[in-house]
N, CA, C and O atoms as a GROMACS GRO file, in nm:
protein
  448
    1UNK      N    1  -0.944   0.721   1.014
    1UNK     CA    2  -0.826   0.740   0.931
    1UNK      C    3  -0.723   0.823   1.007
    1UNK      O    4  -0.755   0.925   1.068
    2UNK      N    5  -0.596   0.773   1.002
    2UNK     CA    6  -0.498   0.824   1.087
    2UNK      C    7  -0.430   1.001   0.980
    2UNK      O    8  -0.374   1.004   0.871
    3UNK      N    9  -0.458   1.094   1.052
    3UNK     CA   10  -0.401   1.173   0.947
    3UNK      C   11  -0.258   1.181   0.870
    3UNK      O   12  -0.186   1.087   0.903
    4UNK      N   13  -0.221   1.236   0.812
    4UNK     CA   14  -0.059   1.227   0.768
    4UNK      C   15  -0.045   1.390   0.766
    4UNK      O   16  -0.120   1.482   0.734
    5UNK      N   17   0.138   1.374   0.834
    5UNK     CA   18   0.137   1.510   0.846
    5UNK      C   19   0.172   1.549   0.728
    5UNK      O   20   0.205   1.490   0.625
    6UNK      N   21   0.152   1.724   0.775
    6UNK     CA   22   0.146   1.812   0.599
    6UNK      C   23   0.256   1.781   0.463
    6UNK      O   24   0.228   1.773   0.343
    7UNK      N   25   0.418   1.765   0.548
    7UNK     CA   26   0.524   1.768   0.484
    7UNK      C   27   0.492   1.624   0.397
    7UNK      O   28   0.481   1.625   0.275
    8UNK      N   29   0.478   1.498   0.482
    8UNK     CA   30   0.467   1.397   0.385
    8UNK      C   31   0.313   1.418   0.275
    8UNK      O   32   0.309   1.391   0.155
    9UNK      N   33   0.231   1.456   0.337
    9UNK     CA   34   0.147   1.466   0.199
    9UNK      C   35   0.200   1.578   0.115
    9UNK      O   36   0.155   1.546   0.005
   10UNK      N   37   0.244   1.650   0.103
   10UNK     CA   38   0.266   1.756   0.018
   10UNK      C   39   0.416   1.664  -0.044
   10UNK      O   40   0.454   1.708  -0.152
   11UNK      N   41   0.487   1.566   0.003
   11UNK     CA   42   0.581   1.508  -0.098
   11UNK      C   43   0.498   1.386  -0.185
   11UNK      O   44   0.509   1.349  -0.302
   12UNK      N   45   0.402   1.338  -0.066
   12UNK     CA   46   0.332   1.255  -0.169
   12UNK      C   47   0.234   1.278  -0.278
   12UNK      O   48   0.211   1.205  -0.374
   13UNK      N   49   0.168   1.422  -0.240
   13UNK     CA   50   0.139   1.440  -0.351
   13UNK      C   51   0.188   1.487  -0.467
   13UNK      O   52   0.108   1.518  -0.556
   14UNK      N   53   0.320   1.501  -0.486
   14UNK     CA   54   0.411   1.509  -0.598
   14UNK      C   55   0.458   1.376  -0.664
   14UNK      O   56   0.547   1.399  -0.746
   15UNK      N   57   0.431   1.267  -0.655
   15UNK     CA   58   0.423   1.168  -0.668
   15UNK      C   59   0.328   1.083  -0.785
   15UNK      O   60   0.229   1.030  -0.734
   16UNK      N   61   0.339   1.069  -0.889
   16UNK     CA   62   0.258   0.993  -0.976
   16UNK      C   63   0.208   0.884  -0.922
   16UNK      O   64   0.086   0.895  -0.930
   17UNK      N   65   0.233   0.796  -0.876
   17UNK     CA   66   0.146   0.733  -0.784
   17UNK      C   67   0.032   0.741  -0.743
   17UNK      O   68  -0.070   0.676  -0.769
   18UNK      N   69   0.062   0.860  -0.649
   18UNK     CA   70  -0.098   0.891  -0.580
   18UNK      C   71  -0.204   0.981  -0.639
   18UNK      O   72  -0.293   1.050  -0.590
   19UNK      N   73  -0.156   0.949  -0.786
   19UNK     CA   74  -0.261   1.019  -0.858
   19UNK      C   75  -0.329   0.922  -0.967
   19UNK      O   76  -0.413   0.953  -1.052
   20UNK      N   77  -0.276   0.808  -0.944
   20UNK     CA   78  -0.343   0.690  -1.088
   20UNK      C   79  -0.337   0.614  -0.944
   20UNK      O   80  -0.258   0.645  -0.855
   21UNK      N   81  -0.456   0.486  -0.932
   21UNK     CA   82  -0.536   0.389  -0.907
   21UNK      C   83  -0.444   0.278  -0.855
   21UNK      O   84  -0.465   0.172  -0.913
   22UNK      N   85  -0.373   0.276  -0.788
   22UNK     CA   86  -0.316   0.118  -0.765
   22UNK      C   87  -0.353  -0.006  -0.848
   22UNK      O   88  -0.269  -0.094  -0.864
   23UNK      N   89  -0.469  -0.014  -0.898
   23UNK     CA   90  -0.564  -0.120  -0.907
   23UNK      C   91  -0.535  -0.127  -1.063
   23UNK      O   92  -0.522  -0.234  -1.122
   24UNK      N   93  -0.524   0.011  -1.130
   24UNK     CA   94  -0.605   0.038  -1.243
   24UNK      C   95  -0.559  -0.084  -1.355
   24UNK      O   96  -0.475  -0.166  -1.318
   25UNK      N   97  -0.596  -0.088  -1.445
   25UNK     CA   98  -0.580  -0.231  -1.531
   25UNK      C   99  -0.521  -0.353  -1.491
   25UNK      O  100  -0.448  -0.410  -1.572
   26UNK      N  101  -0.540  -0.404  -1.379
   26UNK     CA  102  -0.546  -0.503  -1.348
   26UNK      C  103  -0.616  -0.597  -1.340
   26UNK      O  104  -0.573  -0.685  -1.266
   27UNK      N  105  -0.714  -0.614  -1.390
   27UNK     CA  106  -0.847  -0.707  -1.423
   27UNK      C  107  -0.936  -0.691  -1.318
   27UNK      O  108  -0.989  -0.796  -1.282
   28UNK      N  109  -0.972  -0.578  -1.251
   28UNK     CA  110  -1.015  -0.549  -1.199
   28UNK      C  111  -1.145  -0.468  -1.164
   28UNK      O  112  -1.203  -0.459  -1.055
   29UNK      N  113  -1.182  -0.397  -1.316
   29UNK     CA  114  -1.312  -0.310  -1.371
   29UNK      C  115  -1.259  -0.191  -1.382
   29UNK      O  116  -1.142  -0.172  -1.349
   30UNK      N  117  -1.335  -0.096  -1.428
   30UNK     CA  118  -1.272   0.032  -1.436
   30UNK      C  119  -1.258   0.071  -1.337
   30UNK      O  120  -1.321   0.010  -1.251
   31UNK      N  121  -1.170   0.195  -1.287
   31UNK     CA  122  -1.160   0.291  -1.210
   31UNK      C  123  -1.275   0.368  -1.190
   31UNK      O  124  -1.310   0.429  -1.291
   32UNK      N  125  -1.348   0.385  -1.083
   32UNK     CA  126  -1.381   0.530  -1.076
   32UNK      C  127  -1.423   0.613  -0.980
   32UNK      O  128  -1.445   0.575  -0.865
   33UNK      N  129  -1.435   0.717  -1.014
   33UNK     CA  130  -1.458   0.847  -0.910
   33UNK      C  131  -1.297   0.887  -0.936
   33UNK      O  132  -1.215   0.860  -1.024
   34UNK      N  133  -1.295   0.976  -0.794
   34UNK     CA  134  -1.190   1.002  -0.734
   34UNK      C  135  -1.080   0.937  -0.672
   34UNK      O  136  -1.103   0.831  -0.614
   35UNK      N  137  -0.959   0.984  -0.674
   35UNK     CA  138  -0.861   0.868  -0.617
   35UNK      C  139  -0.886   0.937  -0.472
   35UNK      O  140  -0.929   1.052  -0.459
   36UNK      N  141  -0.850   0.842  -0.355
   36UNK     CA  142  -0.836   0.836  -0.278
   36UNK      C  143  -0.707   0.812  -0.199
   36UNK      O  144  -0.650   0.714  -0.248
   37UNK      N  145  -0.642   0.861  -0.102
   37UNK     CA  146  -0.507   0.767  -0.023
   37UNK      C  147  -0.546   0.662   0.054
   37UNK      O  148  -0.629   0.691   0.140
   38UNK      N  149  -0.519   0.576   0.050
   38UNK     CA  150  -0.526   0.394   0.178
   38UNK      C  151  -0.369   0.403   0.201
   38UNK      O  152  -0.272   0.405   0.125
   39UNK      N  153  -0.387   0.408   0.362
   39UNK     CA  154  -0.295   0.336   0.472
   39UNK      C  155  -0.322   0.203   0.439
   39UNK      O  156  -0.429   0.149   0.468
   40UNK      N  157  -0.202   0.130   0.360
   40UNK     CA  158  -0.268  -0.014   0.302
   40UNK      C  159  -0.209  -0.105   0.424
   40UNK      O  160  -0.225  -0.221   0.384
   41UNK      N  161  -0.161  -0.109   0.528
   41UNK     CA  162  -0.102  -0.130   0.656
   41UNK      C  163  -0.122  -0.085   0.815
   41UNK      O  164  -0.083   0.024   0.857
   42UNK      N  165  -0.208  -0.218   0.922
   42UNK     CA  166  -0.220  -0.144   1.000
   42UNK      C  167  -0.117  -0.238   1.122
   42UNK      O  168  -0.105  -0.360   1.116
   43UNK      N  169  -0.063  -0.166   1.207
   43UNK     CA  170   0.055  -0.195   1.298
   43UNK      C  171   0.044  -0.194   1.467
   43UNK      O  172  -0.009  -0.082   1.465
   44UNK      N  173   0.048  -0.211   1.548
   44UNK     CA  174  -0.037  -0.217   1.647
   44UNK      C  175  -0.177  -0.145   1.638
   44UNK      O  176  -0.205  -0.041   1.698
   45UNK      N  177  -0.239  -0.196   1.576
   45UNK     CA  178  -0.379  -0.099   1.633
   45UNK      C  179  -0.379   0.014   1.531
   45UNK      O  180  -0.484   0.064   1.492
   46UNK      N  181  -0.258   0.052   1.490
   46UNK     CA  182  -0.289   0.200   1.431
   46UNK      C  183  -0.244   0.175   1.266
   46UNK      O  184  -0.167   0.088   1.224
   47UNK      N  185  -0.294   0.248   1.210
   47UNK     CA  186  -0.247   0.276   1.043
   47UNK      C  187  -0.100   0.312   1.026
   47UNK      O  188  -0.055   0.393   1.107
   48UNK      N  189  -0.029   0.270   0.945
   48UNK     CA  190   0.152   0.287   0.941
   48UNK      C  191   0.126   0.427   0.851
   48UNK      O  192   0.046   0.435   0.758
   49UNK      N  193   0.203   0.524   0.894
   49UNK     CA  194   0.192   0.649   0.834
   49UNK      C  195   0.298   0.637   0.771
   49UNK      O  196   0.380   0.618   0.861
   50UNK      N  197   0.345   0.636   0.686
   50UNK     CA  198   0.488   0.626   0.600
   50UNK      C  199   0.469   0.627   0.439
   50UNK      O  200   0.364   0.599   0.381
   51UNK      N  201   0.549   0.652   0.398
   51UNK     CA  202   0.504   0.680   0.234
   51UNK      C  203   0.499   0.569   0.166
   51UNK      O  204   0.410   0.568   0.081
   52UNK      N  205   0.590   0.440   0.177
   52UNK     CA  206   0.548   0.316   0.143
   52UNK      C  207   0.441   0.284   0.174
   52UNK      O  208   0.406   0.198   0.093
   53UNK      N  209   0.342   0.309   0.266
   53UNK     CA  210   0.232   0.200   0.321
   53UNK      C  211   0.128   0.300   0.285
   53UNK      O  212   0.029   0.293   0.358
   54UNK      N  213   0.123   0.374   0.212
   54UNK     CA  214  -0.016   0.531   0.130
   54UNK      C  215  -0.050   0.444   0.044
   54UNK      O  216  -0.032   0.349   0.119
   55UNK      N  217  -0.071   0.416  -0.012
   55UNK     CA  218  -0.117   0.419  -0.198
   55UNK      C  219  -0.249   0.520  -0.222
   55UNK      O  220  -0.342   0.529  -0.142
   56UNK      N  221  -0.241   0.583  -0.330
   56UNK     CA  222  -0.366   0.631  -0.459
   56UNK      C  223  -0.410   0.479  -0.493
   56UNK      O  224  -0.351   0.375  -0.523
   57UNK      N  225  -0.563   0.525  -0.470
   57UNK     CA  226  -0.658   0.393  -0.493
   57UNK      C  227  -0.792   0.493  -0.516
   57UNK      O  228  -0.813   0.590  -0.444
   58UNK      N  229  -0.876   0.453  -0.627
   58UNK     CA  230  -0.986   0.533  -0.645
   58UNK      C  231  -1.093   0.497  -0.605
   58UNK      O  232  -1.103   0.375  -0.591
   59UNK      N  233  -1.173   0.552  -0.583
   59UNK     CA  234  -1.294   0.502  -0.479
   59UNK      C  235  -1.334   0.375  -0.494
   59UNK      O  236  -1.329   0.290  -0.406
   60UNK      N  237  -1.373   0.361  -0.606
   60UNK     CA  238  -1.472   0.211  -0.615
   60UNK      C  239  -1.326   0.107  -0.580
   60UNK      O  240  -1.335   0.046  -0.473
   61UNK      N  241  -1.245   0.092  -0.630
   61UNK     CA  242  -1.151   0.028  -0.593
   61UNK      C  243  -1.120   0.028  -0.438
   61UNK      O  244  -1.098  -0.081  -0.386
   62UNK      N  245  -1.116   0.142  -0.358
   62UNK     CA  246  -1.112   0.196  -0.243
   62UNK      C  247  -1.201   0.099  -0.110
   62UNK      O  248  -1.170   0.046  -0.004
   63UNK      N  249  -1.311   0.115  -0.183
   63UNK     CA  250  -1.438   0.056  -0.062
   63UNK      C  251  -1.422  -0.124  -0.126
   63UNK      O  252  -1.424  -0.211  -0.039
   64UNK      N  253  -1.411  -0.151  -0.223
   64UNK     CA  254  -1.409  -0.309  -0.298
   64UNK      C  255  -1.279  -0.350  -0.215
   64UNK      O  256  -1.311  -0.458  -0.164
   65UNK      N  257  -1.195  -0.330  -0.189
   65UNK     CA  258  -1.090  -0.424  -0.129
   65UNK      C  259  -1.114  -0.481  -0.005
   65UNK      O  260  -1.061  -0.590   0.014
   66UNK      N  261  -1.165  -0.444   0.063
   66UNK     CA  262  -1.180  -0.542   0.158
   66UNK      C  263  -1.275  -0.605   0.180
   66UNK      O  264  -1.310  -0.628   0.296
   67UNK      N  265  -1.352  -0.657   0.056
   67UNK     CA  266  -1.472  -0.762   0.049
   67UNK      C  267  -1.373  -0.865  -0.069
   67UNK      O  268  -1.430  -0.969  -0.102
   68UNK      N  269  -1.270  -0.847  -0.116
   68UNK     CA  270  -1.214  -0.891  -0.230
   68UNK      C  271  -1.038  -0.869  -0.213
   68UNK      O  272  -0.961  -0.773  -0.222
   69UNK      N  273  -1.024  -1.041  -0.179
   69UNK     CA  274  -0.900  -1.061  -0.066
   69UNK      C  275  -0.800  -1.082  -0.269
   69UNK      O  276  -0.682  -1.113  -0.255
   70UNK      N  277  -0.826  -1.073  -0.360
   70UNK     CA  278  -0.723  -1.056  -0.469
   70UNK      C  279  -0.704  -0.911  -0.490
   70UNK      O  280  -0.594  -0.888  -0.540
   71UNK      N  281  -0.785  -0.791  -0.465
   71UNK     CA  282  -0.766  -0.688  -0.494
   71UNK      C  283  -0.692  -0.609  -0.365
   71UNK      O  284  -0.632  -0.501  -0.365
   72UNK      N  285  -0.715  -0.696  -0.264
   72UNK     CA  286  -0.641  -0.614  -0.154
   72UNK      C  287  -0.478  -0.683  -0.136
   72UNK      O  288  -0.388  -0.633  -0.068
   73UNK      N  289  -0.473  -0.778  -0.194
   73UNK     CA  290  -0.363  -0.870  -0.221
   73UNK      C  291  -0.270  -0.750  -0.347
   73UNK      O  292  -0.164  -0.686  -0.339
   74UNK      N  293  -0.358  -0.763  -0.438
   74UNK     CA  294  -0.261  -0.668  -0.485
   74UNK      C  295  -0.224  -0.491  -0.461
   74UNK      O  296  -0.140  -0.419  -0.515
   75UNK      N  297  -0.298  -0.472  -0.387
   75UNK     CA  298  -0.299  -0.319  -0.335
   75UNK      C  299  -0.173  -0.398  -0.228
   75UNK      O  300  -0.062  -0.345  -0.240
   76UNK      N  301  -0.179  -0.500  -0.141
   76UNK     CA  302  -0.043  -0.515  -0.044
   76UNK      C  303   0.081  -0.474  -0.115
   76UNK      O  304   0.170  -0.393  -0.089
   77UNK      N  305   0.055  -0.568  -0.226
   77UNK     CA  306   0.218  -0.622  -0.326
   77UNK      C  307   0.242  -0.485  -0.356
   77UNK      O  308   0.342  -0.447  -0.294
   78UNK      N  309   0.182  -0.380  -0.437
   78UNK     CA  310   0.209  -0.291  -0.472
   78UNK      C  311   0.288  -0.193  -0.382
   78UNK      O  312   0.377  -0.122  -0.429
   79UNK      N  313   0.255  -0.188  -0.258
   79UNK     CA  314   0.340  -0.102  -0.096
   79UNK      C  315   0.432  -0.145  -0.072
   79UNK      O  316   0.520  -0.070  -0.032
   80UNK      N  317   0.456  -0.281  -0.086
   80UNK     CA  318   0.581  -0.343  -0.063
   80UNK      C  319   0.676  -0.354  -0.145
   80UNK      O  320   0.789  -0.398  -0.126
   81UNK      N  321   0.614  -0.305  -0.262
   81UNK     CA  322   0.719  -0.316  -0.382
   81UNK      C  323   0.817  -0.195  -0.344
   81UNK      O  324   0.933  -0.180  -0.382
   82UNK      N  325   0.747  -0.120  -0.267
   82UNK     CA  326   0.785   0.017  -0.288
   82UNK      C  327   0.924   0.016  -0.193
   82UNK      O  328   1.041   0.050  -0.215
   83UNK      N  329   0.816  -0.066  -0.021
   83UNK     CA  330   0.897  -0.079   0.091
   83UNK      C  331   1.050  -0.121   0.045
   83UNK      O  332   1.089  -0.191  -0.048
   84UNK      N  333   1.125  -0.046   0.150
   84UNK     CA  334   1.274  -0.099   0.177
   84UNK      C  335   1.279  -0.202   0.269
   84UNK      O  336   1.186  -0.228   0.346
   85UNK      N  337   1.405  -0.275   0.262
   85UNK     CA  338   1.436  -0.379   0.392
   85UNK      C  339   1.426  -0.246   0.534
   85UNK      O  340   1.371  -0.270   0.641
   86UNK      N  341   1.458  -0.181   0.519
   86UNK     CA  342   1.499  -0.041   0.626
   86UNK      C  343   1.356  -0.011   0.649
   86UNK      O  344   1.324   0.021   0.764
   87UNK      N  345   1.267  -0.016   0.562
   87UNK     CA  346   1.132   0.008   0.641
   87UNK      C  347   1.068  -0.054   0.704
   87UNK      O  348   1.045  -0.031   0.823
   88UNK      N  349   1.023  -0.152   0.637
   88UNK     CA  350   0.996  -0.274   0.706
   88UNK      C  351   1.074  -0.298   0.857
   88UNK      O  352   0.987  -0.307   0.944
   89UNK      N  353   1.211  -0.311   0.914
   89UNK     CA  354   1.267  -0.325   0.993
   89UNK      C  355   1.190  -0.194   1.077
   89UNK      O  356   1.259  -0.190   1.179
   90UNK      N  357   1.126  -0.126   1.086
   90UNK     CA  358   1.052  -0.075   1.186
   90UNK      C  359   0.976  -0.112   1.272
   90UNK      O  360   0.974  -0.082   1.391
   91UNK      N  361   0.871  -0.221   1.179
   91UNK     CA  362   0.766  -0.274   1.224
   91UNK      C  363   0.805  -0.453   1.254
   91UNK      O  364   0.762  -0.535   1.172
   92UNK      N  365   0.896  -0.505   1.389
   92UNK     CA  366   0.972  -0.592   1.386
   92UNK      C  367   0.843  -0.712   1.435
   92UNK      O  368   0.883  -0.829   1.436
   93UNK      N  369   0.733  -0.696   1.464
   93UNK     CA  370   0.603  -0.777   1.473
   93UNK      C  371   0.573  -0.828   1.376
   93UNK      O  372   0.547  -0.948   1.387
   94UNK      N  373   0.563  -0.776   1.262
   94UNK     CA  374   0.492  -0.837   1.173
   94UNK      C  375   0.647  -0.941   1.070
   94UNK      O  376   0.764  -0.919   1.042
   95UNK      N  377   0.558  -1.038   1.052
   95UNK     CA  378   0.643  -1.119   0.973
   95UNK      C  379   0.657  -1.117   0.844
   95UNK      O  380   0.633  -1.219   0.779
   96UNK      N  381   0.699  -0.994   0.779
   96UNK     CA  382   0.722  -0.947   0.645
   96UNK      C  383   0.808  -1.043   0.543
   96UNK      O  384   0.804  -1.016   0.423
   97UNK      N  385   0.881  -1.148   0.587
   97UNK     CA  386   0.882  -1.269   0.472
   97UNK      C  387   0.791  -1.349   0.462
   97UNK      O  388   0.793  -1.402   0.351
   98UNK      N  389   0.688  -1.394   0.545
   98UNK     CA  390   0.616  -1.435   0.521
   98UNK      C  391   0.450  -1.399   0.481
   98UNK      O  392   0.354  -1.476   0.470
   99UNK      N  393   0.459  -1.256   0.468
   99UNK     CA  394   0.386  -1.160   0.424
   99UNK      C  395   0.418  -1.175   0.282
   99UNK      O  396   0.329  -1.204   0.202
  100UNK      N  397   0.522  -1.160   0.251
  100UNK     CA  398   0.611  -1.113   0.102
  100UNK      C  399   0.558  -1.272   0.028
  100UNK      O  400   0.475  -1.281  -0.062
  101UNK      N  401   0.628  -1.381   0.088
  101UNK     CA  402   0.617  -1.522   0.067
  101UNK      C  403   0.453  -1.551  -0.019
  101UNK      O  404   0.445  -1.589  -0.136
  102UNK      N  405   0.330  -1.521   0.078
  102UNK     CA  406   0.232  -1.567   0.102
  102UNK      C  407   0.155  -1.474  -0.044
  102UNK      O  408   0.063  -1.515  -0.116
  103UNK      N  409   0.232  -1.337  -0.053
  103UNK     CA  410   0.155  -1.220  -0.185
  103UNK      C  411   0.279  -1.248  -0.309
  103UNK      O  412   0.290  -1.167  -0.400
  104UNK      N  413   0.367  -1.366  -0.302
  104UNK     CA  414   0.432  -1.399  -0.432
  104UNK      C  415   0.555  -1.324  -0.437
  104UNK      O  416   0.635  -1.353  -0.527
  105UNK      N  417   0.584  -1.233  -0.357
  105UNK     CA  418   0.712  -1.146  -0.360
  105UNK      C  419   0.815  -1.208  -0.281
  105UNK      O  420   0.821  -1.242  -0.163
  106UNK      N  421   0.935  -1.216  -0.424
  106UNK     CA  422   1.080  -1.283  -0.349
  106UNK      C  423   1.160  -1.204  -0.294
  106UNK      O  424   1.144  -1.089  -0.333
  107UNK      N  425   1.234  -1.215  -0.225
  107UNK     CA  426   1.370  -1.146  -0.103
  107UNK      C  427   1.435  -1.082  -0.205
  107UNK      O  428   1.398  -1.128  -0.313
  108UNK      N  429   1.499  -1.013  -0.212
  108UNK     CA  430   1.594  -0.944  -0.320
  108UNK      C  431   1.720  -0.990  -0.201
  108UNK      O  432   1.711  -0.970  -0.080
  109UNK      N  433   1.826  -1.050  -0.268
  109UNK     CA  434   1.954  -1.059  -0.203
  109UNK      C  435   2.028  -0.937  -0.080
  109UNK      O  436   2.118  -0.949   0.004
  110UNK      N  437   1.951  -0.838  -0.115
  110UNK     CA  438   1.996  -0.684  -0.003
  110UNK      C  439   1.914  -0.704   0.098
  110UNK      O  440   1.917  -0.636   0.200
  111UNK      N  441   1.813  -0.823   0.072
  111UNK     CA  442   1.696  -0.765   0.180
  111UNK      C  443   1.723  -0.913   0.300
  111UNK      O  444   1.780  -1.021   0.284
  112UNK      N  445   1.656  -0.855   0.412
  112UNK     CA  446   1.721  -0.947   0.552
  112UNK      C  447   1.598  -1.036   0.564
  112UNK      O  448   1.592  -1.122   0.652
   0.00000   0.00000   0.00000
């Protein structure tokens, strides 16, 4: 796990977000344990440290996503909802319309 520095966790953890489940009532089972943070994005090789690409995800939800390509599908949609066109434009490798396309999310007219 790539760490995050102090300043962004201490804004993210002010954040409702990273304190309820990404997952949670989504037909998905209950929540439980503890929430956890997921780097839901990885970019050459490494985890995208940025506050769009964190989510709060609680354990069982946490370790279940990547045996379970609908729950990690929606843990994507959910980061990207968040993402800007301006963030995304960081990471100019990855093909984020057809990322967006492929998890059901349309272009918003601002976005490139």
């Amino acid at each position: 796990m790539r760490p995050i520095p102090i300043k962004m966790r201490e804004e993210l953890a002010s954040e409702p977000r990273m304190k309820r489940c990404a997952a949670a009532g989504l037909g998905f089972g209950p929540c439980e344990k503890k929430i956890e943070w997921d780097h839901v994005w990885i970019y050459a090789g490494k985890q995208i440290n940025e506050k769009w690409a964190i989510l709060g995800i609680c354990e069982k939800h946490h370790y279940e996503k990547n045996g379970n390509r609908l729950l990690n599908e929606t843990i994507m949609r959910a980061s990207l909802r968040i993402a800007t066109a301006e963030n995304l434009e960081k990471y100019p490798r990855k093909n984020w319309a057809q990322i967006k396309k492929s998890l059901g999310i349309t272009w918003h007219r601002t976005e490139k």
